[in-house]
Structure formats: C-alpha cells, structure tokens
N, C-alpha and C positions, 0 to 999 in steps of 0.2 A: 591689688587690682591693676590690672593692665592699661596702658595712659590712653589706652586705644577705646578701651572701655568706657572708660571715666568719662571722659566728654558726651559720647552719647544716652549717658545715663541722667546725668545734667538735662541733657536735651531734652530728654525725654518727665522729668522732672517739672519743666517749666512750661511742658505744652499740660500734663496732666492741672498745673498750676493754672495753666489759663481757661483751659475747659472748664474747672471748678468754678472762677473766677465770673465767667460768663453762661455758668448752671446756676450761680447765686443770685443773677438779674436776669430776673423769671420776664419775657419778650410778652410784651400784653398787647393786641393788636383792637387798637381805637378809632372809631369813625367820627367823623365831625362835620362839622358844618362852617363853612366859611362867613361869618357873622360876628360883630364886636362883642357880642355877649356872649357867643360861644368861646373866645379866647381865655379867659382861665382854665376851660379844658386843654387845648392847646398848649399850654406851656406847661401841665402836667409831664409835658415829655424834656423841658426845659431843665426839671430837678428830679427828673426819675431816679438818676443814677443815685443820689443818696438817698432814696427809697429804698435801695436795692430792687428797683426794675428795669426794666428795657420797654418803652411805649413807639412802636410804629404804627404811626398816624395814617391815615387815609380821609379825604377830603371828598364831600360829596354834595349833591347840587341841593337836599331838601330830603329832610327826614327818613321818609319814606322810602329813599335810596338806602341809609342806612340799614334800615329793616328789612329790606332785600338783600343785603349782605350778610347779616345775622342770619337770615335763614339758610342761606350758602355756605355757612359756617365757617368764612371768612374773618367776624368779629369777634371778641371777647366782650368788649363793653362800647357802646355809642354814644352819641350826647343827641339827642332830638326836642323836638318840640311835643309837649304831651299827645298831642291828638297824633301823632304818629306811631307813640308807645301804646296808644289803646286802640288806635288802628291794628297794628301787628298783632297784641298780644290777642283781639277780636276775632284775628285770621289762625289764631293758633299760632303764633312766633311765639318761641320761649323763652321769654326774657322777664325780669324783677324790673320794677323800679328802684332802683335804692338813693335817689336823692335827688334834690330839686337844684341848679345852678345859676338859674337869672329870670326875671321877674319882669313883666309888661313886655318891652320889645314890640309894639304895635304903633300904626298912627295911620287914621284918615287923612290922605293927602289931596286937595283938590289941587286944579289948574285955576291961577291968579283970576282967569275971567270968565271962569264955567259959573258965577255965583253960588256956587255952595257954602252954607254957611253952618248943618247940620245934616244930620241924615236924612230926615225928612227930604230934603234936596233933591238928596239923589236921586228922587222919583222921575222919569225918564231920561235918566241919563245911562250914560256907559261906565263901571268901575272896573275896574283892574284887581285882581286877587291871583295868588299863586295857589295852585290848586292843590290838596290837598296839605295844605298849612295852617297852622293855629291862627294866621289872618286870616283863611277863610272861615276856619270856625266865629270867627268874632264877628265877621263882615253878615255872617248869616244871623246868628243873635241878635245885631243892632239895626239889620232888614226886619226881623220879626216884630221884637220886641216894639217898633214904629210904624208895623200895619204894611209891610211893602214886601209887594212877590217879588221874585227873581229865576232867571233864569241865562239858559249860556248862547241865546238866543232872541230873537226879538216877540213881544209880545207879553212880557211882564212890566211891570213894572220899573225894573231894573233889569237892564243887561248885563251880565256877568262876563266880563271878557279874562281866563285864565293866559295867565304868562306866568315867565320865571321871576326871580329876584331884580335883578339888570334888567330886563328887557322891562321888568314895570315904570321904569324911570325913563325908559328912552320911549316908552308908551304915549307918559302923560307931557314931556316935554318933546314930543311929534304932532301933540293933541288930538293923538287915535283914540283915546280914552280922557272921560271929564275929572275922572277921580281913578284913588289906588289904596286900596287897606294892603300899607304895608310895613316890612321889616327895617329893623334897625341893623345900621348906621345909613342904609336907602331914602328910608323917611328923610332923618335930618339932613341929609346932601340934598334931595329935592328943594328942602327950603331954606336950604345956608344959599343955594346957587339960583333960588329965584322966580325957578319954573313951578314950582311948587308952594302951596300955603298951606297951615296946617288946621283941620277942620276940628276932628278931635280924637283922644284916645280913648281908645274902645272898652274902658273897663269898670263900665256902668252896667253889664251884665251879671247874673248869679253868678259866673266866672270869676268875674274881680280880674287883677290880674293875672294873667295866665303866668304859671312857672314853669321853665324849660325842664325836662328830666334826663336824668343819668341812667341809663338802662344796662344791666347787664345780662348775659344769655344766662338761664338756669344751672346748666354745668357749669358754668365756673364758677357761678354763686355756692355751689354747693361742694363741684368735685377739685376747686382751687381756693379753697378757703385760707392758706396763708397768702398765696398773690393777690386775692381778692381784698383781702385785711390791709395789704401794704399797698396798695393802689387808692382804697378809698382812703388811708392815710394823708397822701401824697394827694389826692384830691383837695381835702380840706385846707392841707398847707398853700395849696397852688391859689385857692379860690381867697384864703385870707390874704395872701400876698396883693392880690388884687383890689381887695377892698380896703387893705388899709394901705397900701400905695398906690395912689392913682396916678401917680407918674410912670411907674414901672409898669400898670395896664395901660396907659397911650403909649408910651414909647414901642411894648410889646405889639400892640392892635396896631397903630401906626407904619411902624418900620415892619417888622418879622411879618405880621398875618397879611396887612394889607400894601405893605412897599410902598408906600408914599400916596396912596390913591384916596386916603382920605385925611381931611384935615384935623388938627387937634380942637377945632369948634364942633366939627362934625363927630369924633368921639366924644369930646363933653357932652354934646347934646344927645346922642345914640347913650350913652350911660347913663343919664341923668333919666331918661323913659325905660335902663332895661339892665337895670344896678343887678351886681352879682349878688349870688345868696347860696347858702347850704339846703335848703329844708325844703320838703314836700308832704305831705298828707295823704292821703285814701279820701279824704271827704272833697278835697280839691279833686282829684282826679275822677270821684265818681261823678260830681259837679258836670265836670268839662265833659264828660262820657257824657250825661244824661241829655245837655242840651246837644253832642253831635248827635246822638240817637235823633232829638228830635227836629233836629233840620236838615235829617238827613247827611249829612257829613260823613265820609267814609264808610256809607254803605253799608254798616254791618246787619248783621241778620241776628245776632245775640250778643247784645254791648256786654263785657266783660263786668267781672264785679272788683272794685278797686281796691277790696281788702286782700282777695288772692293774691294779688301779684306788685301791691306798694309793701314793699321790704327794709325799714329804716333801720334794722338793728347793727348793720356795718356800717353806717354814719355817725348814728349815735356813739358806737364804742370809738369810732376814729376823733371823734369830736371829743369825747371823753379825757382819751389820752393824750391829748395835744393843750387839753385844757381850753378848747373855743366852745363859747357859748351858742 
C-alpha cells in the first residue's frame, strides 16, 4: 500500500469512528422549566452520556410554552406541570404521559400585614397567580371549594391578578397584590426573606398534591422506542440520584440551575413542599382534568380522558431494570 495512501485511510477510519461514535448517543431534545423540582430533569443531561444519549436542554418560562414547542416539533420529551399536559393533549398535542417527577410544589403566600390567615380571607382582596399553572388550578379549587368568585377584574369576590414566576414576588413585596398562590423555590424565598408569610398549601382538594409530568410526543414514544427506553432509564437514575442525595440536588439546584440566587434554606424548604418522585397514575390526571373542566381552567371544550394518553409501561420497565422500587 502506498505511504501516501495509508495515512488517509487512517483518517478516514477515525472520522467513520466518530460519526458511529456520535450515532450511538441518539441527540434527545428536552424542554424544561426553570424550578427546583424540575432539576432532576435537568441533570438527566448531566449523566446522559453513559445512557448513551445526547439531551439538548431548552428552558422555557411555564409549561405551556413547552407544549407550543412540541407542537412545532421542536421537542422530543418536556417536563410540565399536569394541567399543561392535559391542556395540550385537550388541544390535540400529541404527546403520552409517561411519568410523574415531583409532588406539591405550591404555597398560599400572603403579605405580613394583608391579615390573611386562610382562604376564606381572601375574600376582597387581590392574589397573584401565574396563568395557566397548576397554581392556578389550585387557587381555583380552594376559591370554590370556600364559596368565593373570582375574576381577573374587579367585582368578584376575588381579583385575580395573572403574572409570571418572578414578577409574583416583586408583586407581593411592592404590595401591588395582598397574596400569591405560588411556585417553588418563589414560595420559600418570599418567606426566608420576610415579605412574605405562609398561609397554606393547597392540597386539601380532590387533587391532593399535584405531580409534575414527564411528557413525551407520540412519535418518539412509539417510532424511538430504543432512545425512548434509554432516556426513561437515565431518568430514573437522575431522579434517584436526587432523592437519595440531597446534597448533590442543592449543590446541582443551587450552583448549575440557579447560580447562587437561591439559598441552601430556600432549597430545603422548596424540597421539603415539592420532593422528587417517579410515579403518576390516570386516576390523578383524570382528577386534576375534572376539577380544570370545572373551573374552567384552560378552556377546553372536550377534557381529554387520562387513560388514553397516561403511558407508564416505560417507567415501569426502566424502574424494573435498575431494580428502583
């Protein structure tokens, strides 16, 4: 063989090497949410590679954005708040549930000198909820379930004043708003730092506490069934890691998600209301559907049915094989 040859044969040898290399870590493209309990999703891209996958992350402001990506078909798999997942899947997005990843994540926040001591309270004052969120589902439930209207205007009962995440906290510590049904680690920062007292958490309704879902689009559930199998793998490992090191979820939430903007009280207390977990049901999701149907909650016109599209049998087998209970 010619010496001229050889080397380009080599060469050509070690790119075919790498493209195999990087055909082997199938690119799975995930939405998320920036949230302390959405962080075990987050560091699924931390231990991808010994999955053998490749996870590019995209960050978005609230559920519902994810689900506008899925249908742009931008995502493979997102992490949302349920009432998002049966928002979308209501509008026809096609997507599975295939698992549940954190639990509560809520909290009534009043202002130190609004006197709010329960819901009942509320009754003409101003709260704060981010619109279209599993706090608003709950903020609407625990309006009902204690006799009080609302609306996003005056002349209920309750004013419903819609913001984001952030903004609910520069809200209630402006005292533009008396209260805030809201998200973790937001909650607990409102009342590590003062502006804030806690009224209560919301999961005295047939909801119980709400669990976050793992959603994925139909096609890959179906037409990526090995990536799909090695992701929800790599899920469970990510989400044990978490729960049985809680030093390695604050340092991760802490430093990587949040860069120093919240403290190690503020994650104990944000965990402690919105603990990670594996599991989700159909009987929970049809739950949390029935009471948005009936307070109106993302509008839908035909609530979906929660045995169609809750899918647990690639959790199960991933849980299986890892041997997590």
């Amino acid at each position: 063989m010619s010496t001229k040859i050889f080397p380009q044969l080599c060469l050509a040898v070690a790119i075919a090497g790498t493209a195999m290399s990087v055909q082997a870590q199938e690119v799975i493209r995930l939405g998320n949410l920036k949230l302390a309990h959405f962080a075990a999703i987050s560091y699924i891209k931390e231990i991808a590679p010994q999955c053998g996958i490749k996870i590019e992350e995209r960050t978005f402001a609230k559920g519902l954005d994810v689900m506008q990506a899925i249908i742009a078909g931008e995502l493979d798999v997102g992490a949302t708040a349920s009432e998002a997942a049966i928002s979308g899947r209501a509008n026809g997005t096609p997507i599975y549930v295939v698992a549940g990843f954190a639990k509560g994540g809520a909290q009534l926040v009043a202002r130190p000198d609004a006197g709010i001591k329960s819901v009942k309270d509320l009754k003409g004052k101003k709260v704060g909820v981010t619109r279209g969120s599993i706090q608003e589902v709950l903020l609407a439930a625990e309006l009902g379930q204690n006799g009080l209207s609302s609306a996003d205007s005056p002349g209920k009962d309750v004013q419903i004043i819609y913001l984001s995440y952030p903004d609910l906290n520069q809200a209630l510590l402006g005292k533009n708003v008396d209260a805030i049904m809201q998200t973790e680690p937001q909650s607990s920062q409102a009342i590590n730092k003062g502006f804030g007292v806690g009224v209560m958490k919301p999961y005295d309704t047939p909801i119980g506490e709400p669990v976050r879902t793992l959603v994925m689009t139909e096609k890959f559930y179906k037409e990526h069934r090995p990536t799909a199998e090695k992701f929800m793998r790599c899920f469970v490992q990510a989400t044990k890691t978490f729960i049985d090191s809680k030093s390695t979820a604050e340092k991760f939430v802490t430093e990587t998600v949040f860069k120093g903007q919240i403290s190690k009280s503020d994650f104990n207390d944000a965990i402690d209301n919105s603990p990670y977990s594996f599991d989700i049901t159909p009987a929970h999701i049809q739950t949390t559907t029935d009471i948005m149907f009936k307070y109106g909650v993302g509008r839908m016109s035909k609530p979906p049915v929660a045995a169609d599209f809750v899918k647990t049998d690639l959790l199960e087998s991933a849980k299986k094989s890892l041997n997590v209970q």
